[in-house]
C-alpha positions as semicolon CSV with decimal commas, in nm:
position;residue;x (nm);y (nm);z (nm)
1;X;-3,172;-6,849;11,367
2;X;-2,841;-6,748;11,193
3;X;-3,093;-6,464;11,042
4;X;-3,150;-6,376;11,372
5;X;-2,824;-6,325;11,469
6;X;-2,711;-6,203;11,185
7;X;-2,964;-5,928;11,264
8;X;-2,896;-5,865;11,587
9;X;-2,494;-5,874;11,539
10;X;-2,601;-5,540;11,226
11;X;-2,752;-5,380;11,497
12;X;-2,523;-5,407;11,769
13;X;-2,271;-5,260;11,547
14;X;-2,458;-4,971;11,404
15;X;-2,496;-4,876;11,755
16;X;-2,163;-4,883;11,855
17;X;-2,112;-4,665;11,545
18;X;-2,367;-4,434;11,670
19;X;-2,188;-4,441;11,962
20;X;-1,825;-4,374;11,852
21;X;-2,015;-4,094;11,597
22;X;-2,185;-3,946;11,906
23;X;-1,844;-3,927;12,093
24;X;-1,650;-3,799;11,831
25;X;-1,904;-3,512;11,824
26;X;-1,893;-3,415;12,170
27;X;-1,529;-3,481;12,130
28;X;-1,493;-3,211;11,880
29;X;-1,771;-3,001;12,049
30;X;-1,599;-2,963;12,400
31;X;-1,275;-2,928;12,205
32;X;-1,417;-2,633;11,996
33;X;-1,529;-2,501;12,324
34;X;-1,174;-2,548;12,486
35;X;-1,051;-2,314;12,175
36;X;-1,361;-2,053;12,205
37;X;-1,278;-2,015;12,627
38;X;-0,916;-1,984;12,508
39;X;-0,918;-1,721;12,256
40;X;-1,184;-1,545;12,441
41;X;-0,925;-1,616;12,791
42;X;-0,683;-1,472;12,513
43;X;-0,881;-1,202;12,472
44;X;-0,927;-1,048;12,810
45;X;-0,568;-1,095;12,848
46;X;-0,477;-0,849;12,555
47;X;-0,803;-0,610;12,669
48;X;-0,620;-0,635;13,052
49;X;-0,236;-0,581;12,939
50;X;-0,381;-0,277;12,711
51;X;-0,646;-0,147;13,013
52;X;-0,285;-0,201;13,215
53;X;-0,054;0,003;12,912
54;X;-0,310;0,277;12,883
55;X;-0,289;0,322;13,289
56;X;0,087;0,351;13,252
57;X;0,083;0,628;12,964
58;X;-0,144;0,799;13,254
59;X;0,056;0,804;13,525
60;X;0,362;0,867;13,313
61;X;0,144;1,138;13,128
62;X;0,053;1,282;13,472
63;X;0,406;1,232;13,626
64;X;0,564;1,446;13,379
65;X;0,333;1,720;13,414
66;X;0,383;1,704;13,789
67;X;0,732;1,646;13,760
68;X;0,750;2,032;13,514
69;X;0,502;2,220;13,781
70;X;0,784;2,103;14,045
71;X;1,082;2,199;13,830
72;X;0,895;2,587;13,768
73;X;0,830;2,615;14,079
74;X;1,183;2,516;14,169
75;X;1,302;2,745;13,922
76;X;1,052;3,071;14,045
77;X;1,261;2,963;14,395
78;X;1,595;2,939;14,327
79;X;1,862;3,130;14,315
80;X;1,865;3,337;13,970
81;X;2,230;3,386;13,804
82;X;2,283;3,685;13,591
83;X;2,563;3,790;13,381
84;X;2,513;4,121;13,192
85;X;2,626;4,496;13,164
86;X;2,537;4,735;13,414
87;X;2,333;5,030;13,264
88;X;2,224;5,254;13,592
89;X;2,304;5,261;13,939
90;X;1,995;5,516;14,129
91;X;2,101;5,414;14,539
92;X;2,098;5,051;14,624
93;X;1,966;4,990;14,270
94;X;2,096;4,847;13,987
95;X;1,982;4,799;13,595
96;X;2,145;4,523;13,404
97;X;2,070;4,456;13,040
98;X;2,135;4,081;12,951
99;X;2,031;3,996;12,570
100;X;1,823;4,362;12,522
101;X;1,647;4,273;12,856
102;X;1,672;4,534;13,198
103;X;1,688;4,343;13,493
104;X;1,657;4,547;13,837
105;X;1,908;4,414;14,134
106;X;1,829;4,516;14,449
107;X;2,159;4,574;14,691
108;X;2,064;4,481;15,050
109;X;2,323;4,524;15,356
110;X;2,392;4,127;15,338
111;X;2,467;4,143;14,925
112;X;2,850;4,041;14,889
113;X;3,033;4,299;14,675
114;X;3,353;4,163;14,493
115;X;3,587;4,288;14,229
116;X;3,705;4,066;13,913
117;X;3,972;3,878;14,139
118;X;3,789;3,838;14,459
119;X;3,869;4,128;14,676
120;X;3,579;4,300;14,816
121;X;3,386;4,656;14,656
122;X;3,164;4,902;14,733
123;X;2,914;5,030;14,500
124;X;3,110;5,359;14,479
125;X;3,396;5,173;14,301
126;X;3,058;5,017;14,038
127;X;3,047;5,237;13,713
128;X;2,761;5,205;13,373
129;X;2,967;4,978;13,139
130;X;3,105;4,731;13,385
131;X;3,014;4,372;13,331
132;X;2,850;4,229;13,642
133;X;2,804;3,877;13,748
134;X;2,485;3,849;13,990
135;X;2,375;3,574;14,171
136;X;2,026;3,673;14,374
137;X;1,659;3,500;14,450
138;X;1,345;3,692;14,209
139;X;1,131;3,924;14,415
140;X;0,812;3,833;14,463
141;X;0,501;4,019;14,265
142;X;0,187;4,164;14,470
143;X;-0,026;3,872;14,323
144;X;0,259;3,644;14,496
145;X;0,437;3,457;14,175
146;X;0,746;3,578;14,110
147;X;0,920;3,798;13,891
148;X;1,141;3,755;13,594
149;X;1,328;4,036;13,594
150;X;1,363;4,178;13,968
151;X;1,655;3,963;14,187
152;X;1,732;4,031;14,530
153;X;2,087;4,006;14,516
154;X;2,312;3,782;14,768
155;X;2,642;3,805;14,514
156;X;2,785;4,032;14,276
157;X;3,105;4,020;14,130
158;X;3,227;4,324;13,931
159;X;3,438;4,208;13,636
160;X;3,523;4,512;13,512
161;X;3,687;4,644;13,869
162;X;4,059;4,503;13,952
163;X;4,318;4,633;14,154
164;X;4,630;4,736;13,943
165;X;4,965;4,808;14,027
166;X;5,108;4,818;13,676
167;X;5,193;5,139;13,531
168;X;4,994;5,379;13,281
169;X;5,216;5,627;13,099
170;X;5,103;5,886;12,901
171;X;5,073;6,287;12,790
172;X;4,847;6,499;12,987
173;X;4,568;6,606;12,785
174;X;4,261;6,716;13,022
175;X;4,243;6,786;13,404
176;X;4,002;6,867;13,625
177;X;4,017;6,971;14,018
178;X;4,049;6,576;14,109
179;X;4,097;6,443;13,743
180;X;4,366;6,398;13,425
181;X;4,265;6,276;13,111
182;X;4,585;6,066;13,018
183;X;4,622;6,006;12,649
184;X;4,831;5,647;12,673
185;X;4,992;5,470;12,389
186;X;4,847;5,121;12,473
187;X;4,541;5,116;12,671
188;X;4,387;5,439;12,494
189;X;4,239;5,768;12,682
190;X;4,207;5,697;13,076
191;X;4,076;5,937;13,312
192;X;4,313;5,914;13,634
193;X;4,167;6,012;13,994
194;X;4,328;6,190;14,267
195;X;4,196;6,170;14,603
196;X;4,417;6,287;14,917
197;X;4,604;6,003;14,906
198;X;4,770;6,035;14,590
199;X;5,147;6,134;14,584
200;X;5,249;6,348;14,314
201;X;5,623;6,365;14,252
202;X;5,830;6,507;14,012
203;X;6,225;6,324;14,069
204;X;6,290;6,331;14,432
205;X;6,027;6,641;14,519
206;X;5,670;6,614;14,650
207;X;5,463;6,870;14,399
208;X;5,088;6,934;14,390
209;X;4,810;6,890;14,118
210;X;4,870;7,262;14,059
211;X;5,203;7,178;13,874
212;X;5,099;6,915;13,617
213;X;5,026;7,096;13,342
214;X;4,885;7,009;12,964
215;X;5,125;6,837;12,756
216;X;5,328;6,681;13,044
217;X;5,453;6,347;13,060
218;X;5,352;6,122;13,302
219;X;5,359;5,796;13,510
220;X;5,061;5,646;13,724
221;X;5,074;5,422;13,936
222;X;4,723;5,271;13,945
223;X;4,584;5,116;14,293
224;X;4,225;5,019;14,143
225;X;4,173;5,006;13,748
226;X;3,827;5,009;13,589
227;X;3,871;4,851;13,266
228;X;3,504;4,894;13,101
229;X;3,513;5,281;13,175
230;X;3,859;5,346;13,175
231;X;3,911;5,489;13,522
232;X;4,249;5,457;13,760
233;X;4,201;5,550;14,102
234;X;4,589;5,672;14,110
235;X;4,802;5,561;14,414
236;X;5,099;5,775;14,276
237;X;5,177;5,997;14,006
238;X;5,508;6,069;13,889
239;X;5,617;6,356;13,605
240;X;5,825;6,326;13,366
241;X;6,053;6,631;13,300
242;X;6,227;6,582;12,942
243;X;6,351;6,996;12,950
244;X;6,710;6,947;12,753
245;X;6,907;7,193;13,010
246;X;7,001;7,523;12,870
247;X;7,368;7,525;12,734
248;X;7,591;7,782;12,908
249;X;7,745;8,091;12,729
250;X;8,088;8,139;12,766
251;X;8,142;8,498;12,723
252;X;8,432;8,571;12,490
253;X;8,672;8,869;12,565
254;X;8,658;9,151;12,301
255;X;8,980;9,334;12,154
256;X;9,045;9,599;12,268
């Protein structure tokens, strides 16, 4: 009988070691599965955030390239600024060389013509040499882009062009019919126009063209000065006499 038992009391607890061993195992089983759905949960998480960083690059990728097609075109559109030397004038057309590159500027009735300090031009006052600031839209081609080197001017200042009231003096050392060539001692050869406005004077006398000869001193007056070509559009001219007057000969009584 206490065989018996004894038996029975082996068996019970091998059992109940089977059992605890059999719970351990799915224990650990279900907990090894917890970590496999969690790395693999991990997993997809990394494969989404990089799917979701790859998308990104894209649309940044793409943005920029849409953003630079919007700033060309914005750039083909607006208004072109040009600062450079004027080369030609043939009409309403200009050429103006920037860097060694010829830009054409078209002159239309509503382009604003200004001189260095803001008073307005004419083209008749532009001359090759002066520096030109231009502000204008590009021309469009026949294919409908537009151009790089053709502007529609709205603005051009002349920088070159200035009205001047300060005087040049100088010697007389060319002359024309409506020209001297003045020889000055600080601002180098000029070439002075006359037009019919121009007063000529010598002291207190009104004299013509006729009387300024070679060699003579004289004073201009300049009412517009181009300084890149050298040109005075003369509001008044005034010579200079310097003749020493001739000493008188007192005739002395002879003997007789």
């Amino acid at each position: 009988m206490i065989r018996m038992d004894k038996k029975r009391q082996t068996t019970t607890h091998n059992l109940a070691l089977c059992m605890v061993l059999i719970g351990v195992f799915f224990i650990a089983h279900e907990t090894f599965a917890e970590a496999s759905v969690r790395e693999i949960v991990r997993e997809q998480k990394r494969e989404v955030i990089k799917e979701k960083i790859q998308d990104v690059k894209e649309i940044q990728e793409n943005t920029k390239g849409l953003l630079e097609q919007a700033k060309n075109m914005i750039k083909e559109k607006i208004k072109k600024q040009l600062k450079g030397q004027l080369v030609t004038i043939s009409g309403s057309t200009l050429t103006v060389k920037k860097d060694e590159e010829l830009y054409t500027v078209f002159v239309t009735e509503s382009t604003e013509l200004k001189r260095k300090f803001g008073a307005s031009s004419t083209l008749n006052e532009f001359s090759p040499q002066d520096t030109l600031l231009v502000i204008g839209k590009r021309t469009k081609n026949s294919d409908g882009t537009f151009s790089s080197s053709d502007i529609e001017a709205s603005y051009i200042r002349n920088m070159s062009i200035q009205r001047r009231f300060t005087v040049f003096t100088g010697e007389v050392t060319g002359k024309t019919s409506n020209t001297l060539t003045l020889t000055t001692v600080g601002r180098g050869i000029q070439t002075v126009y006359i037009s019919s406005n121009t007063q000529l004077k010598e002291k207190n006398r009104t004299i013509s063209l006729a009387d300024i000869e070679l060699g003579n001193k004289i004073v201009v007056k300049g009412e517009l000065w181009d300084r890149a070509s050298n040109k005075i559009d003369a509001k008044m001219i005034l010579k200079l006499n310097f003749q020493k007057p001739t000493p008188s000969v007192t005739k002395v009584p002879e003997n007789d």
